[in-house]
MISE-137055 format. One record per residue (C-alpha): x, y, z negated. Coordinates in steps of 0.1 Angstrom, whole numbers, padded with zeros to 4 digits, always signed. Last residue first. Example, Ala and Ser with C-alpha at 12.3 -4.5 7.8 and 13.67 -1.06 7.14 Angstrom:
# MISE-137055
+0137-0011-0071+0123-0045-0078
END
This chain:
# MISE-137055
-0129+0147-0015-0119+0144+0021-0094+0117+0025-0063+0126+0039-0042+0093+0049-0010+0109+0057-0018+0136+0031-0003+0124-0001+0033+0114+0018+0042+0151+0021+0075+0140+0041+0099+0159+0017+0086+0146-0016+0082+0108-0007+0118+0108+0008+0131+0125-0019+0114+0102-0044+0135+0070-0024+0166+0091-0025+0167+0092-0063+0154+0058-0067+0183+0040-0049+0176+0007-0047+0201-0022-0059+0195-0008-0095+0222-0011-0124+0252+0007-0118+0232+0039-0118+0224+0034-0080+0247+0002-0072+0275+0007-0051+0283-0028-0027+0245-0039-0030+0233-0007-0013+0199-0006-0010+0178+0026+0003+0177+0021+0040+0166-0013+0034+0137+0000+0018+0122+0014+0049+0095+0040+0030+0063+0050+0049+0042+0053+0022+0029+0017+0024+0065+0003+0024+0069+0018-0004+0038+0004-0024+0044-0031-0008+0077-0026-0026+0063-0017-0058+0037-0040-0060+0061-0068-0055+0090-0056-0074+0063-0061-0102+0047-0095-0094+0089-0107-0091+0100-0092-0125+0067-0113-0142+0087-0127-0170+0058-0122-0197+0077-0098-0216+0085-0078-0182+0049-0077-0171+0042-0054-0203+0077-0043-0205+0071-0020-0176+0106-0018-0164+0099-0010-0126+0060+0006-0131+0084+0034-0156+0112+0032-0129+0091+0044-0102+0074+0074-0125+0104+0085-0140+0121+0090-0099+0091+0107-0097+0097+0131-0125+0131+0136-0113+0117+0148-0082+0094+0171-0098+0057+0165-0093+0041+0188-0072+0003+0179-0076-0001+0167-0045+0031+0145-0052+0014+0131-0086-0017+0121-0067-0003+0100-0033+0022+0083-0062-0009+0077-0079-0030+0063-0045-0001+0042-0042+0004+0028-0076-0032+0020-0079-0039+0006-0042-0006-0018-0049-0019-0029-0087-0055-0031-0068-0033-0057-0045-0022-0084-0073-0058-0081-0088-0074-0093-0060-0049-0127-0056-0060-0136-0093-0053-0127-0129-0055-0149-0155-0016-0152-0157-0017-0118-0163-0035-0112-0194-0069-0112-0210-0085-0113-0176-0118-0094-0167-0098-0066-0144-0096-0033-0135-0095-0013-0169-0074-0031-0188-0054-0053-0168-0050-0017-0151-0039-0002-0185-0018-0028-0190+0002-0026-0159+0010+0010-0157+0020+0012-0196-0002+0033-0217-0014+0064-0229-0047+0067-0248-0080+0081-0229-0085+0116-0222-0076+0149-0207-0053+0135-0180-0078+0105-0173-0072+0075-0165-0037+0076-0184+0001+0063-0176+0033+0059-0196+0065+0078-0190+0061+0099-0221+0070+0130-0212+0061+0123-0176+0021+0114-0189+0015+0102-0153-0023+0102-0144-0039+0074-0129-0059+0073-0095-0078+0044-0084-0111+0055-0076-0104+0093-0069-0077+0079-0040-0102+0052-0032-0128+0072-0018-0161+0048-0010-0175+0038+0022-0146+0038+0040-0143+0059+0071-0121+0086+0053-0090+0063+0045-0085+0058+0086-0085+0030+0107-0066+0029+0136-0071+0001+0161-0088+0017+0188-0066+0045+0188-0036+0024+0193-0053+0005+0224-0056+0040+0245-0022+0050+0237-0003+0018+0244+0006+0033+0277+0043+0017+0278+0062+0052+0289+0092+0041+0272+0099+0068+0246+0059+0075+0242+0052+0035+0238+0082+0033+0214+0070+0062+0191+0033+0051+0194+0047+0013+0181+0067+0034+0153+0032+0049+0141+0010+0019+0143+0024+0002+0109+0027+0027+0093-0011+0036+0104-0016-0004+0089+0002+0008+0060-0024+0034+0049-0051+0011+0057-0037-0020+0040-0034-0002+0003-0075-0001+0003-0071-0036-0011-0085-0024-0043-0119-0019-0026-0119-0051-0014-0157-0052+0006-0147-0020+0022-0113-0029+0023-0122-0058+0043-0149-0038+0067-0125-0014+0076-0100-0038+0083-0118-0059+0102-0135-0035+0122-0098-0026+0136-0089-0058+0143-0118-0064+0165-0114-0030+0179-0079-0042+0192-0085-0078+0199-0110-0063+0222-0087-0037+0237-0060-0063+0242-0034-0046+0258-0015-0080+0242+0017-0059+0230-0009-0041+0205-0019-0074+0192+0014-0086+0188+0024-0053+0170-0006-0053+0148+0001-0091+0136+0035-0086+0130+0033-0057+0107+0002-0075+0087+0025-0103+0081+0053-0080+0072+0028-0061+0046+0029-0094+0026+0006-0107+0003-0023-0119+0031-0037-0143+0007-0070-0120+0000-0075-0117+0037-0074-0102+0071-0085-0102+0107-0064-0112+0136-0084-0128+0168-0077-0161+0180-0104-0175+0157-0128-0154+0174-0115-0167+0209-0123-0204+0199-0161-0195+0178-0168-0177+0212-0162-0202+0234-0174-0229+0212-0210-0207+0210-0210-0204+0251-0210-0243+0255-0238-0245+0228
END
């Protein structure tokens, strides 16, 4: 009974992940803490937690990507300051490829770029805004108040593993730039005063793909008078560092 309380108490002082876990700075936090502890236990815990969440949350698959975002400036510093975080780093990478399923086919959509407007299929289906075709298609609700926490993150896994499409298949830059406004002034989210629930996929998306937003505001010069981020240099970004295959997932 003794050795049950034990475990049950360091369990419980282990990371693992949930549907409430909106923010990709909470995750941030926790994988740096835990990588500062040396903690190779805490390290493979993590690690099996995350796999076996997504796998479980399909549409949460978002957190795997940004959990190796996560990793990669914590390899930097341990490299530059001779810390020997290697060994506890690769036990807590997960990778795209160990999940049981392939979420970049799963939640793919097509980008009509003529239209701006999205499709499941590029040879079929109508066209439609981003977040009414994934009310639509991923979810039970009739709109978005209905929604719950799981919906919120397969809008994040959706734009993501779209973005990750489009770029493999050489979208234009100003195509892009189409793309991110399109999910930024969908009207379906806007007529129901959901601003926040879309900055909020779209951020977490960014941050995902590498992307340090703050690097791209500018509150003093406004990109096209109208946007605190700058769109432009945010699709260059995503274009130049081949952002499709940091989590390559064999097909």
């Amino acid at each position: 009974m003794s050795t049950q309380k034990n475990t049950d108490s360091n369990e419980s002082e282990f990371f693992s992940l949930s549907y409430d876990m909106y923010y990709s700075k909470d995750i941030r936090d926790h994988v740096e803490v835990i990588i500062k502890s040396g903690d190779e236990e805490r390290c493979e815990f993590f690690y099996k937690s995350a796999i076996d969440f997504v796998n479980s949350n399909n549409g949460c698959y978002w957190i795997i990507p940004l959990i190796q975002r996560c990793l990669m400036p914590l390899q930097n510093k341990s490299d530059d300051e001779k810390l020997d975080w290697d060994d506890v780093i690769y036990l807590m990478y997960p990778a795209g490829k160990e999940l049981a399923i392939n979420p970049k086919k799963e939640y793919s959509l097509f980008y009509c770029w003529r239209s701006q407007t999205f499709k499941l299929d590029e040879d079929k289906d109508d066209e439609q805004e981003f977040f009414e075709i994934l009310i639509k298609h991923f979810s039970d609700a009739q709109n978005i108040d209905d929604t719950g926490d799981d919906f919120y993150h397969t809008c994040i896994t959706t734009l993501y593993c779209t973005i990750c499409k489009m770029c493999q298949e050489d979208i234009a830059q100003d195509e892009l730039v189409d793309l991110l406004l399109a999910v930024f002034n969908d009207q379906y989210l806007k007529d129901a005063e959901k601003g926040d629930f879309i900055w909020g996929v779209i951020s977490e998306t960014l941050t995902s793909l590498g992307v340090n937003l703050d690097e791209y505001k500018d509150e003093g010069n406004l990109w096209r008078d109208e946007y605190l981020v700058n769109f432009d240099d945010v699709a260059t970004y995503l274009l130049e560092n081949d952002v499709f295959d940091h989590d390559y997932i064999p097909s």
